[in-house]
C-alpha positions, -999 to +999 in steps of 0.1 A: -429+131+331-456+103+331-458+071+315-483+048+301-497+040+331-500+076+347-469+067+371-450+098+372-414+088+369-384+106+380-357+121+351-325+107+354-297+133+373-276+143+344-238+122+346-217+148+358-179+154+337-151+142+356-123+168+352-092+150+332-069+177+334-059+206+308-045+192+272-024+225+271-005+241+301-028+274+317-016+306+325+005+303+354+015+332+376+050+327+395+051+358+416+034+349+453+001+369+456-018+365+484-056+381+501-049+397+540-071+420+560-046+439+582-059+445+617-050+475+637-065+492+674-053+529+677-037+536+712-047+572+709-075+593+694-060+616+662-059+621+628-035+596+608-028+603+576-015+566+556+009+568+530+019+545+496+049+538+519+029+528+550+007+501+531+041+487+510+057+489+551+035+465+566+050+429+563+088+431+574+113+406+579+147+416+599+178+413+581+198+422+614+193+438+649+185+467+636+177+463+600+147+451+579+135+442+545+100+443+528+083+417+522+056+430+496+068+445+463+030+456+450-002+463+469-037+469+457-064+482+481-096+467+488-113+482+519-105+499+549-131+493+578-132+511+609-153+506+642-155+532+671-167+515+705-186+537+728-172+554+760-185+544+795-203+577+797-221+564+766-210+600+748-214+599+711-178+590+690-170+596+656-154+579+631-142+588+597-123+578+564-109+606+541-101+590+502-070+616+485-083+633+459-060+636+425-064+644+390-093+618+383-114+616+419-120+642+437-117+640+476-145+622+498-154+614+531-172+584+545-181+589+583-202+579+616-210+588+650-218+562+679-250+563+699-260+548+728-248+514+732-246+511+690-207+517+681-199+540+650-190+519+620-176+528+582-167+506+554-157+522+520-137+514+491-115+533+470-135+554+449-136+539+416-113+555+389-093+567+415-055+565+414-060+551+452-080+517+433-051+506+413-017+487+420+010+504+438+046+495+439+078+497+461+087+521+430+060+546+438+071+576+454+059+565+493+053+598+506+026+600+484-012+600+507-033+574+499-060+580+528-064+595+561-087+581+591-099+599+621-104+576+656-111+572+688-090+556+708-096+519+709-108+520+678-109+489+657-093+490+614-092+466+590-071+471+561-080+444+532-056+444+500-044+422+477-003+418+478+023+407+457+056+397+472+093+400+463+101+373+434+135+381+418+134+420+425+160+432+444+142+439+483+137+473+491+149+483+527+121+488+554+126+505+588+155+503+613+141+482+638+160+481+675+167+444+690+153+425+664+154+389+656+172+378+625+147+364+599+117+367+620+088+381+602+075+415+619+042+436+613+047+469+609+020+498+627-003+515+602+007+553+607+047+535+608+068+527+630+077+560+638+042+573+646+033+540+664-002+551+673-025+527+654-010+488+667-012+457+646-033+427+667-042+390+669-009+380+683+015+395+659+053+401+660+050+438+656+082+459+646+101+470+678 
């Protein structure tokens, strides 16, 4: 913008709105919800299939020495990630994530191989549709296959999901932990405790 003059003048920055506040109350959610990526390193190679029940199992607080609660009532999964590093012998590895088929979405595999000095790397989210993309709760049957993964060891998964936890439901029991601590807040492996192959890191408490 010129003026008179030919001066080229500068516009004024437009006033920005100061936020006073809602006139009405918003939508308000109570029950805690909260964004984790769960990290995991599998201690042998193998083929683990993961449950409804292993996903629901993987925040834990200890009731008693050798009794546990959940801690999330309802899950939704976002991603599962998986890196495979390469041997010393520089051999190719191969990683791999297998999404359950049902009624809606048929089964599919997402998968790569190391070379070299580049580690084998897979990222996938649940196909869309699927039963796997929407909320599950501690009242799904937990037997139920959500995904498997094949690793080698050392392998690196992240789990991301969204999580609701308990509000006034009444808990639902997790594993039967040995020696724990009273009220201390345990991660749980992601194949369970029983399997125990693929081991919650970054300093955890993990379920003994």
């Amino acid at each position: 913008m010129n003026n008179s003059s030919g001066t080229r003048l500068k516009a004024k920055p437009k006033a920005r709105k100061r936020y006073l506040g809602s006139a009405s109350p918003p939508r308000f959610i109570s029950t805690p919800q909260l964004r984790h990526v769960f990290r995991f390193t599998a201690s042998t190679a193998g083929t683990y299939t993961i449950t409804k029940g292993n996903l629901l199992n993987l925040l834990q607080v200890a009731t008693g020495a050798s009794a546990s609660t959940r801690l999330i009532y309802a899950l939704k999964l976002g991603s599962v990630e998986c890196w495979a590093p390469t041997n010393s012998s520089f051999s190719s590895q191969t990683v791999a994530v297998e999404w359950n088929g049902s009624e809606y979405s048929p089964s599919s595999i997402l998968s790569d191989t190391s070379m070299n000095l580049r580690p084998a790397h897979v990222f996938g989210k649940p196909p869309k549709n699927s039963s796997i993309s929407l909320w599950i709760s501690t009242l799904s049957d937990g037997a139920i296959p959500f995904f498997s993964i094949t690793v080698p060891q050392y392998a690196v998964i992240d789990v991301r999901v969204t999580c609701m936890l308990y509000d006034d439901e009444t808990p639902t029991a997790g594993d039967s932990p040995s020696m724990a601590t009273t009220g201390k807040l345990y991660y749980n492996y992601l194949d369970g405790r029983t399997s125990g192959k693929l081991v919650p890191t970054g300093g955890v408490s993990i379920i003994p």
